[in-house]
C-alpha positions as CSV (number, residue, x, y, z in Angstrom):
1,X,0.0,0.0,0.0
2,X,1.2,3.2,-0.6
3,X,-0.5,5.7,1.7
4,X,-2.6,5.5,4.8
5,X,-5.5,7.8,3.9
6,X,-9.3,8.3,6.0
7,X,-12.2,10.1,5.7
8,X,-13.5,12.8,8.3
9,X,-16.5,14.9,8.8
10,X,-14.0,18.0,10.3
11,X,-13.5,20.7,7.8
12,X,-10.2,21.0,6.0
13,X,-9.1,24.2,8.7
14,X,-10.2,21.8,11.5
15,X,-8.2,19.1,10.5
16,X,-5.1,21.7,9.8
17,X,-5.8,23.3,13.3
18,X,-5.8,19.5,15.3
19,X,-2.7,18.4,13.1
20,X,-0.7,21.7,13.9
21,X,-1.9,21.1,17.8
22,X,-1.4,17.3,18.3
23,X,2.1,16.7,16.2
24,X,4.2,18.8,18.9
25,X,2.9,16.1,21.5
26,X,4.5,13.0,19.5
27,X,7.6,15.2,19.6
28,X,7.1,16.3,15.9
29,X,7.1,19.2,14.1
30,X,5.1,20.9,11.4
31,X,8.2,22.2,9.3
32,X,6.3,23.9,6.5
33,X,2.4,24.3,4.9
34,X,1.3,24.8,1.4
35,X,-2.0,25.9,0.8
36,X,-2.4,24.3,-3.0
37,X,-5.5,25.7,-4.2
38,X,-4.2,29.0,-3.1
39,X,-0.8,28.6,-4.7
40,X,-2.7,27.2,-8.0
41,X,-5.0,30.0,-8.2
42,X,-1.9,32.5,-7.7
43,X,-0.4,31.1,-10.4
44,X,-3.5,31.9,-12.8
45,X,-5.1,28.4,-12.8
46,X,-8.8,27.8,-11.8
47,X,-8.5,25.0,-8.6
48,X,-11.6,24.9,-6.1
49,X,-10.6,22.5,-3.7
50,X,-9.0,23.3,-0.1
51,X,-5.8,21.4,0.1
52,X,-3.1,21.6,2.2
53,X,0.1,19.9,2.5
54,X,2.2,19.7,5.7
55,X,6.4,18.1,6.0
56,X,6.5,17.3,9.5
57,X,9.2,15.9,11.6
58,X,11.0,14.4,14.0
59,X,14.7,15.6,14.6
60,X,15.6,12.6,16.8
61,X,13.9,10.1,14.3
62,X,14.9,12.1,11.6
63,X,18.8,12.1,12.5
64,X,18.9,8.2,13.7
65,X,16.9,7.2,10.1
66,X,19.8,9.4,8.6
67,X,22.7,8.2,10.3
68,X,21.6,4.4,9.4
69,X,21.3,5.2,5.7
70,X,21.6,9.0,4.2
71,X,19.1,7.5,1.5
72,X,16.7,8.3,4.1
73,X,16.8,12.1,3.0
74,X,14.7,11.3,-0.3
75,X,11.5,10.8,2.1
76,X,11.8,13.2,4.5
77,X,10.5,15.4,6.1
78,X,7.3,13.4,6.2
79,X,4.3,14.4,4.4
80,X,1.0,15.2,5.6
81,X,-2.2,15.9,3.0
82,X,-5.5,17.4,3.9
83,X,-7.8,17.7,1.6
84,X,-11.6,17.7,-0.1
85,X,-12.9,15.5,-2.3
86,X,-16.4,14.1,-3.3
87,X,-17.5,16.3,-0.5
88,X,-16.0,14.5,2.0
89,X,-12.6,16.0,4.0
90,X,-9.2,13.6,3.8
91,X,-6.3,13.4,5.8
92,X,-3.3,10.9,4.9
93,X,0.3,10.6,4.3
94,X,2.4,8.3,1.7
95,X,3.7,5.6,4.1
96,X,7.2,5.9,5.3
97,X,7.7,2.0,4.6
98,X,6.7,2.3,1.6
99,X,9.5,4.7,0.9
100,X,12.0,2.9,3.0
101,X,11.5,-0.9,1.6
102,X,12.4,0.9,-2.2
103,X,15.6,1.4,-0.9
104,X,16.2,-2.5,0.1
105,X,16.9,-1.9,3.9
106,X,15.5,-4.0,6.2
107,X,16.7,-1.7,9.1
108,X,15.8,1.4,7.6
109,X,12.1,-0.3,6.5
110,X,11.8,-1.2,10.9
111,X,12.7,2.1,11.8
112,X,10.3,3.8,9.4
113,X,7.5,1.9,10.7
114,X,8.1,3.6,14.1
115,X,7.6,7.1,12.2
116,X,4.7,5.2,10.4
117,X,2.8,4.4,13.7
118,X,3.3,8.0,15.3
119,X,1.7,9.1,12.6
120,X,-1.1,7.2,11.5
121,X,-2.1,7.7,15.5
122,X,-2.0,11.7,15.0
123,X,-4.1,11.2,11.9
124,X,-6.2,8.6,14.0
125,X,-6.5,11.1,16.9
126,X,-7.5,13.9,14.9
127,X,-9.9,12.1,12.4
């Protein structure tokens, strides 16, 4: 599989506000927001629908992935999507593992998992 993507009846700004409030208490950060339907329509193209992408991260996970294998820097930070579709709000990320098993490293594939499981609980919490 390569995301880990649910549904939720909050609005895309309630999702962004839990997501920017829970991730400091996993001992993540968010590093960085875009707001793509506002970028898109800046850029002169017609988008209508809210969303918002988040790289998020943990220095201390971030530095021990590294220091096992400095492939590890082509899939972080992590990413974080919110957005609407079919009238219904989304909130998922492409899964670390998924990322990490491309790169044939058993060790690095384990210690993404742990990033995996921090994160699918924020999105769990938050849905």
């Amino acid at each position: 599989m390569y995301d880990y993507t649910v549904s939720s009846t909050k609005s895309v700004e309630e999702l962004r506000d839990a997501l920017i409030e829970t991730v400091p208490t996993v001992k993540f950060g968010v590093l960085w927001e875009l707001d793509l339907k506002a970028t898109l329509i800046k850029k002169g193209l017609d988008y209508d629908k809210k969303s918002l992408i988040f790289e998020v991260c943990s220095p201390a996970k971030a530095k021990a992935l590294l220091e096992h294998n400095q492939a590890a820097i082509y899939f972080l930070p992590c990413k974080v999507a919110i957005y609407e579709g079919e009238g219904v709000t989304h909130i998922g990320l492409p899964l670390p593992t998924t990322q990490a098993r491309l790169l044939e490293d058993k060790k690095l594939e384990e210690m993404a998992k742990e990033v995996e499981d921090v994160l699918i609980g924020v999105i769990d919490q938050i849905k």
